[in-house]
N, C-alpha and C positions, 0 to 999 in steps of 0.2 A: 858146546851149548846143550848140547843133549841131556845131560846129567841137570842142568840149571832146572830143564823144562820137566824132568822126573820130579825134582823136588817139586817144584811150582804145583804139580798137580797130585801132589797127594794131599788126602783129606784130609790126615793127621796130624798134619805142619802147623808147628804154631811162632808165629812171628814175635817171640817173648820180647826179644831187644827194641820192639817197636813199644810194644806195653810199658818194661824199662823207661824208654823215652820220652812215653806219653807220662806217667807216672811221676815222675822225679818231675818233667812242667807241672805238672797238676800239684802234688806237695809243696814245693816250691812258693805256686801262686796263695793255695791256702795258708802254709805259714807264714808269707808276707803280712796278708788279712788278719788275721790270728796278733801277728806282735806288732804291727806297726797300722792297723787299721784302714788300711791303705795299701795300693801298687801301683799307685801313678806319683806318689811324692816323689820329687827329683833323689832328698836326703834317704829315703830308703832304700830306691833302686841304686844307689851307690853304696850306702852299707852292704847289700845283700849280693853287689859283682857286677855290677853292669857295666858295658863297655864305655870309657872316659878315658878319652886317649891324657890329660894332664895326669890325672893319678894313674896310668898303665906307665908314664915316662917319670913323675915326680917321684912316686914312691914305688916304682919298679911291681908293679903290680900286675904281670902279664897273665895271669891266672884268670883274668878279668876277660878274655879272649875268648874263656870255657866258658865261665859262669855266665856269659851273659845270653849266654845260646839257652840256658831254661829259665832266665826272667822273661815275664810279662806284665806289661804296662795295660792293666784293664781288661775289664771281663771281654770283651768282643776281640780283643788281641788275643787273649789266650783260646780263647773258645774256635775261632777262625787258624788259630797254626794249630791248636789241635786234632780238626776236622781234616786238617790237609794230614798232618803225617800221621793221622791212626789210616786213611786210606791209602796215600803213596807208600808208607812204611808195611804195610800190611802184604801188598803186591810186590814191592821191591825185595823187602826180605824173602820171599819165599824163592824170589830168580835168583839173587845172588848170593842167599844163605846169610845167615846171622854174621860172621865175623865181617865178607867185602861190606856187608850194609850199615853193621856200624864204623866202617872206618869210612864210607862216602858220608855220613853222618856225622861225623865230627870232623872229618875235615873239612867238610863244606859251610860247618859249623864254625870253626879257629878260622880258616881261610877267609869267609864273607866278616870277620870281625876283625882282620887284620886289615882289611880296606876299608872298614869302619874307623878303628883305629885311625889309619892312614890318613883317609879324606872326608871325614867327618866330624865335626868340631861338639857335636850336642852329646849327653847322656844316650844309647841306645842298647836293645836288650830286646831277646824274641829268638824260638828257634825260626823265625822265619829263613836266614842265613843256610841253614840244614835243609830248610825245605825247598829253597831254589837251589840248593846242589841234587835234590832227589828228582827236580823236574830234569833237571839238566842229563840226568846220569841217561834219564831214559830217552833224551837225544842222544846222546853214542852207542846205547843198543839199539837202536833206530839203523845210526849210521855204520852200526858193526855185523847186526844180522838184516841187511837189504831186504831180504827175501818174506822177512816176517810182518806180516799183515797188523798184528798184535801192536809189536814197538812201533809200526807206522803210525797207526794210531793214533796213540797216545804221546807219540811224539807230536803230531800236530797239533795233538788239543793240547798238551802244555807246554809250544810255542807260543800261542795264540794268550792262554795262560801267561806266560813271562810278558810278554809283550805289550798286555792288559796293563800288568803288575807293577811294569818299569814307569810304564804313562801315568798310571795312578799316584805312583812316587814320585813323580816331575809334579804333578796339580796337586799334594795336597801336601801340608805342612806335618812333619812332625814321623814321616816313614824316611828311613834308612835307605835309600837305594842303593848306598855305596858297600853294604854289608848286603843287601840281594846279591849285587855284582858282584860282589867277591865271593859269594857262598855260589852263584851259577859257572863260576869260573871252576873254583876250586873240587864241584860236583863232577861237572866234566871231564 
């Protein structure tokens, strides 16, 4: 862990694959706007990859598993997973370095959309799936360095976080929880 906490504290480090991440959501939402005038129509977020488990199984379209980790469904969706992973991505990358952080990034990305997939029957789309695999990650640095004050932390405040997140998804119509739960699975 030594080497994680070198990197973490130099000034110099810059967390590119987070910018990458932020970037491609951000393009993404504009070129929706841009050709279809819109990012809440059902028929665009399926043109442009959103996760629909009949067209992932009718016409084999598994690719839909990725894409749908940088659609977003309206300015306050993109603007709110935005704010979450330019700071957890920011912090994360810099402890586990650009390659472990884009692969807890995408697979907590594929993973929370494969239980979207699964047990989810509507249209859904958002890197939110990435971003409860980023809260997650930093419950088993929590539970991997005991001793650190730091992941203590921040492990609580995004339990507290998830926990908020899950409830909010049980009372309101239209969020994915089953794509949070497989992106907080698959993060861990």
């Amino acid at each position: 862990m030594n080497n994680q906490f070198r990197v973490y504290n130099q000034k110099q480090y810059r967390p590119f694959m987070t910018y990458i991440f932020l970037g491609i959501n951000v393009a993404v939402y504009v070129f929706m706007l841009l050709k279809y005038n819109t990012t809440t129509d059902i028929m665009a977020l399926l043109e442009m990859g959103a996760n629909f488990s009949p067209a992932v199984i009718i016409f084999n379209e598994w690719w839909r598993l990725l894409t749908a980790a940088f659609i977003h469904i309206g300015f306050s969706h993109i603007l709110m997973n935005g704010i979450s992973l330019y700071f957890l991505g920011m912090d994360l990358e810099k402890i586990h370095g650009h390659g472990k952080f884009t692969l807890i990034y995408l697979i907590s990305a594929i993973g929370g959309n494969l239980f979207s997939f699964a047990f989810n029957v509507n249209v859904s789309a958002g890197a939110s799936t990435a971003i409860f695999g980023m809260f997650t990650s930093y419950l088993v640095l929590a539970y991997l360095n005991p001793d650190s004050p730091i992941f203590k932390q921040r492990a609580s405040t995004f339990t507290v976080l998830l926990v908020l997140n899950f409830l909010n998804g049980l009372l309101t119509s239209g969020i994915d929880n089953w794509g949070h739960l497989g992106g907080a699975i698959f993060g861990a």
